[in-house]
N, C-alpha and C positions, 0 to 999 in steps of 0.2 A: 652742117647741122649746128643748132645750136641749144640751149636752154631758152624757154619760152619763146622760140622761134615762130609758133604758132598764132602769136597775141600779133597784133597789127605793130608796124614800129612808132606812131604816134602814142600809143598806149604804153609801150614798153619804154618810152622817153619820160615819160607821168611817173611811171613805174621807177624806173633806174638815174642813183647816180651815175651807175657803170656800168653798162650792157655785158650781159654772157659774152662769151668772145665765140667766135663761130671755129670749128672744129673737123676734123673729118678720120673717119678709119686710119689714115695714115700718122696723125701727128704722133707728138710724141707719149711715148709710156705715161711718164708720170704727170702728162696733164691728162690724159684718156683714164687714168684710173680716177683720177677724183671727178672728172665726169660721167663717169656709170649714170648716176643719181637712182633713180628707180629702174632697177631692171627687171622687168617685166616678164615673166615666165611664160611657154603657151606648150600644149601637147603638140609633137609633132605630127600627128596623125589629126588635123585637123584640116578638113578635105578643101578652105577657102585659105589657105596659109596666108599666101602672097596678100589676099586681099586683107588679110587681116594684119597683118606687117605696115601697108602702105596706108591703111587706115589711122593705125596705133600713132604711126610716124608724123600723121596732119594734127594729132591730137598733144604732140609735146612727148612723146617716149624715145628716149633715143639708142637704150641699149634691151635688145629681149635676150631671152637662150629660147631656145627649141628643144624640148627636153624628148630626149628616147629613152630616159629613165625611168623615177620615180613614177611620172606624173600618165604613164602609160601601163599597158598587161602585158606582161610577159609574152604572152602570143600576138601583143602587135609591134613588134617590134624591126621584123623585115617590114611589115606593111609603112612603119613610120620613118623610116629611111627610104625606105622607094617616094614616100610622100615629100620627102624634103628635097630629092633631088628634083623631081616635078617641081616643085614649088621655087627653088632656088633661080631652074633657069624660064620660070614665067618672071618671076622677078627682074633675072637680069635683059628680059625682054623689053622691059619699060624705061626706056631714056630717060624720061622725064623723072622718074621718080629717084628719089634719095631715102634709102630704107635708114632704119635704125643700126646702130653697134651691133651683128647679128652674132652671137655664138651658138653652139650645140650642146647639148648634157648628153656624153654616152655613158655606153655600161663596158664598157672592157677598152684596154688599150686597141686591141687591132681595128674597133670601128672607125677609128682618127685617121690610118691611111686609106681606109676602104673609103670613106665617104669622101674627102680630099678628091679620090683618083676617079668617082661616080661625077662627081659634082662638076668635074672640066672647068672649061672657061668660068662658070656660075662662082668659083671656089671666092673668084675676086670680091663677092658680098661677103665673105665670111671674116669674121675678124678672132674665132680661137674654139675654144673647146674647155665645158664647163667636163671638171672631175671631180667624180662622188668617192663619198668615202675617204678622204685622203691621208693616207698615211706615210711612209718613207716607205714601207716597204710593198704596197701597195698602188702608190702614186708616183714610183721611177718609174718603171714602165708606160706608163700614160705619159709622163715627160720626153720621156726616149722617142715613142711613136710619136707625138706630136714632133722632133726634133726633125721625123723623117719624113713626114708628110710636108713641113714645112719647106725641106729641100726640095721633096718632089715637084711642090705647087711653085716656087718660090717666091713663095710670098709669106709676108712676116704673118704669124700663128699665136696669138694670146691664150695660157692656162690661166682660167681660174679654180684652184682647186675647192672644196667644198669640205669644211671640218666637222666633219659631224659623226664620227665612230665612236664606239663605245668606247673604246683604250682611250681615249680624250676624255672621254666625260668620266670613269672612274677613277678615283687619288689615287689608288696607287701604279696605276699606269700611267698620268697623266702626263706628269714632268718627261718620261723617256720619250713617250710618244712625241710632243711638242718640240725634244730638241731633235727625233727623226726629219718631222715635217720641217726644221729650220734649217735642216742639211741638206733636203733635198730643195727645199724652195730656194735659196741660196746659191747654191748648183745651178741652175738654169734660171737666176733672178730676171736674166734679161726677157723672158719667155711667161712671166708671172704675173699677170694683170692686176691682179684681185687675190685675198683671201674671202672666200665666202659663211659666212655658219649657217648650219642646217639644225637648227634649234627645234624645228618637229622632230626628227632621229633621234635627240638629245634627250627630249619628254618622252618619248617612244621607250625607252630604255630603263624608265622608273611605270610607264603606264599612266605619263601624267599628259595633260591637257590645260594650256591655260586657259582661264575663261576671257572673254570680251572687257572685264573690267579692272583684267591685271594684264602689265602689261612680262616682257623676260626678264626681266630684273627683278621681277619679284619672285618668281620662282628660284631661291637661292641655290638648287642644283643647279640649276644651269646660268645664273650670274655668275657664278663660281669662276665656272669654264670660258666666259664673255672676259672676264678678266684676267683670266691666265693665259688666254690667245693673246690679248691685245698686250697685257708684261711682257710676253717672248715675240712677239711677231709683228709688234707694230709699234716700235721704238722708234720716233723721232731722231736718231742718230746718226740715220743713215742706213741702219741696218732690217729696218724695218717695211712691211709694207701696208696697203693701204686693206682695211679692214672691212667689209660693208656687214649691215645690219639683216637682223634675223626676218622671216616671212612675217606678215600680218596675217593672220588666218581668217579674219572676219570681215563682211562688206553691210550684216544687218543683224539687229539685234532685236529676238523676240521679249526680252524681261532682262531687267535691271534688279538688280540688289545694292549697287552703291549709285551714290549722284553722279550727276555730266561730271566730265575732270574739265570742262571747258568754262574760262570767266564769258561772262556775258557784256563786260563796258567794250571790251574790244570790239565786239559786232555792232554793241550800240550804238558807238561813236560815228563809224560809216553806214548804219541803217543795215545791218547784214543779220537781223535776227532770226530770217528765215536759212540761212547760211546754216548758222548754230544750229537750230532743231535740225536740219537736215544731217548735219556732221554726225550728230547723238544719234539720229536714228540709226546709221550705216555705222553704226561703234566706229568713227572718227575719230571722236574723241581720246578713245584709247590708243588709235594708233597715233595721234600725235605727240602724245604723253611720249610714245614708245620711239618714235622720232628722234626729239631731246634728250633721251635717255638714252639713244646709242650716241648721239652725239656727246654727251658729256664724257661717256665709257671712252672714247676716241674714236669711235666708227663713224664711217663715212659710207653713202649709199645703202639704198637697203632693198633686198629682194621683194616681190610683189606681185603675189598671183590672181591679182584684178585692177581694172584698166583706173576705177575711182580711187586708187591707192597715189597713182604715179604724180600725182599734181601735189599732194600735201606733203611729200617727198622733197619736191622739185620750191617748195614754196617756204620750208623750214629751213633749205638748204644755203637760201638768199643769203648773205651776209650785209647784217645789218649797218647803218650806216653809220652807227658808233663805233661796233667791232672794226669795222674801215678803217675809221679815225683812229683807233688807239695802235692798232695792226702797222698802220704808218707811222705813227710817232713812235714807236721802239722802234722799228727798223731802221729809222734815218740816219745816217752814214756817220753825223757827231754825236751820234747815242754808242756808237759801238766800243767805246771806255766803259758801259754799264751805265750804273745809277737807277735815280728813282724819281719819275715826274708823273705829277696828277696830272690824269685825262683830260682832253680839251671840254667833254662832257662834264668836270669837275665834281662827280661822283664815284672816281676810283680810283685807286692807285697803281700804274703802271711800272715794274722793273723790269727793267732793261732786259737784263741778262734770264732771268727765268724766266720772262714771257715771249721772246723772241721764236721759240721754237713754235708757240702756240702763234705767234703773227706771220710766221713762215706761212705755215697748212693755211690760214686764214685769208692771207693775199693769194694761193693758190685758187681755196676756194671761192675767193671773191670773182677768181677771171672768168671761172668756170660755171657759176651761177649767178655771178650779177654781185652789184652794191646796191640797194635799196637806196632810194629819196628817203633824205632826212624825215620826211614825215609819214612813209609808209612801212606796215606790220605787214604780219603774215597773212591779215585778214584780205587787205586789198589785194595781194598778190593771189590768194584762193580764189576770189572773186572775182579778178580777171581773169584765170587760166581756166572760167568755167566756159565754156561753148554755151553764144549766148540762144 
């Protein structure tokens, strides 16, 4: 699989100084973690799964979860694990097909060996097990059973835990909570795909709800929390891991109170003004807002419980073709004395040493979603990843 695998490769040569690099369940950790991009959520108790997996996967989605959590009742919760093992081995029925990054969302450690030992031969589509709630003392055990299912199946098992508890989001629990979860993700680092945030839990906890025209940074309870995760838990040192962004709860907006946050020369320029009014209508606009804004915070990927989420995701994600350039010139091998040279773009200034860690994650991300042509934006890449 890859990133925009689904565009024709004549288009995606238009498109790219440097093609996505193609990928698979097996490679390794920390190029599969900045590959997530949009992971795409779906109820497990959904009676076409498989079709709906092999669908997603022709449209550009490359990682979902299958949640028996949240996103289900309480009383369907054997009915949606009976459904997944159904589902798993119509799946691994089909040769031809190459599903997405597939993980599960359970609610208790012991469903992780149970579904493992249900799933048989199918288990080989699986790539980990999303965990809710996560705390140290709540989240060992889910790491444990995962430990054990991974021997039973043997086959390598990805945690993404989910931070989203209230001892997280109140100050004065916050800091103990956060250096639990660093003990325990740490512990089994090699087993740790992803940190996820669960930013609805977060609002949930004051009664709050953002509107379509803010995006979670503006709610400063819970920016709070976006940057006390990413200070402890996702430090460029080495010590750190890969962060992804919070849901988008919106795909349509009946009434506005503030203006598009979208310019309009960018659409002008390539004729895409029906592009624009379409993004505003389906509150687009905010989620790209909200896009750039996890990325500035330091998050990478971001969760997405609708399929019109996954492309402006995958399309913010591109690294542009001056980030490229500059990303390369700190790195190069007689830069590594430091210093300070203006960008080949001759609009900024490059040091050495303090921006080397930010050209690190940027050549990553460059393999994994592409380098843009020098003369293509966000907008043509939208605009080709629509199904025409």
């Amino acid at each position: 699989m890859r990133h925009f695998g689904h565009i024709a490769p004549a288009e995606r040569q238009r498109l790219f100084h440097q093609e996505p690099c193609a990928f698979t369940a097996d490679s390794p950790a920390r190029l599969l973690s900045a590959a997530l991009g949009a992971t795409l959520y779906s109820p497990a108790t959904r009676p076409r799964l498989a079709d709906d997996i092999t669908k997603q996967a022709a449209g550009g989605v490359v990682s979902m979860v299958l949640c028996l959590e949240d996103s289900i009742g309480d009383a369907d919760v054997a009915a949606g694990e009976e459904n997944l093992v159904r589902q798993f081995a119509d799946l691994d029925a089909r040769p031809d097909t190459e599903p997405p990054l597939l993980f599960i969302r359970v609610r208790t450690p012991e469903q992780i060996p149970d579904l493992v030992r249900r799933l048989g031969a199918s288990v080989r589509l699986l790539s980990g097990f999303v965990l809710p709630k996560f705390t140290e003392e709540r989240g060992l055990p889910f790491l444990e059973a995962l430990g054990r299912a991974e021997a039973h199946s043997g086959r390598r098992l990805f945690a993404m835990p989910v931070l989203e508890s209230p001892e997280l989001l109140y100050r004065e629990s916050r800091v103990d909570t956060l250096e639990g979860i660093a003990r325990a993700v740490d512990k089994f680092r090699d087993r740790v795909l992803a940190l996820r945030l669960g930013v609805t839990d977060f609002c949930s906890s004051y009664g709050l709800r953002r509107a379509p025209d803010m995006t979670a940074y503006d709610v400063q309870v819970v920016a709070s929390v976006i940057a006390d995760v990413v200070n402890m838990l996702g430090r460029a040192d080495g010590t750190g891991f890969t962060v992804t962004g919070p849901v988008w709860e919106y795909f349509r907006v009946p009434e506005r109170m503030f203006k598009p946050q979208l310019r309009q020369s960018p659409f002008l320029e390539v004729q895409a003004v029906e592009l624009r009014e379409k993004l505003i209508e389906h509150a687009m606009d905010g989620l790209l807002r909200e896009i750039s804004l996890d990325q500035a915070n330091g998050l990478l990927g971001k969760t997405c419980i609708h399929p019109s989420h996954v492309l402006p995701v995958h399309a913010l994600s591109v690294v542009s073709h001056e980030e490229f350039s500059d990303a390369q010139d700190i790195l190069r091998p007689e830069r590594g004395g430091g210093g300070v040279l203006r960008s080949a773009y001759t609009n900024k200034m490059n040091e050495v040493k303090p921006h080397r860690a930010w050209a690190e994650r940027t050549l990553l991300r460059a393999e994994v979603f592409g380098v843009a042509n020098e003369d293509i934006g966000f907008v043509e890449l939208l605009t080709a990843g629509i199904p025409g």
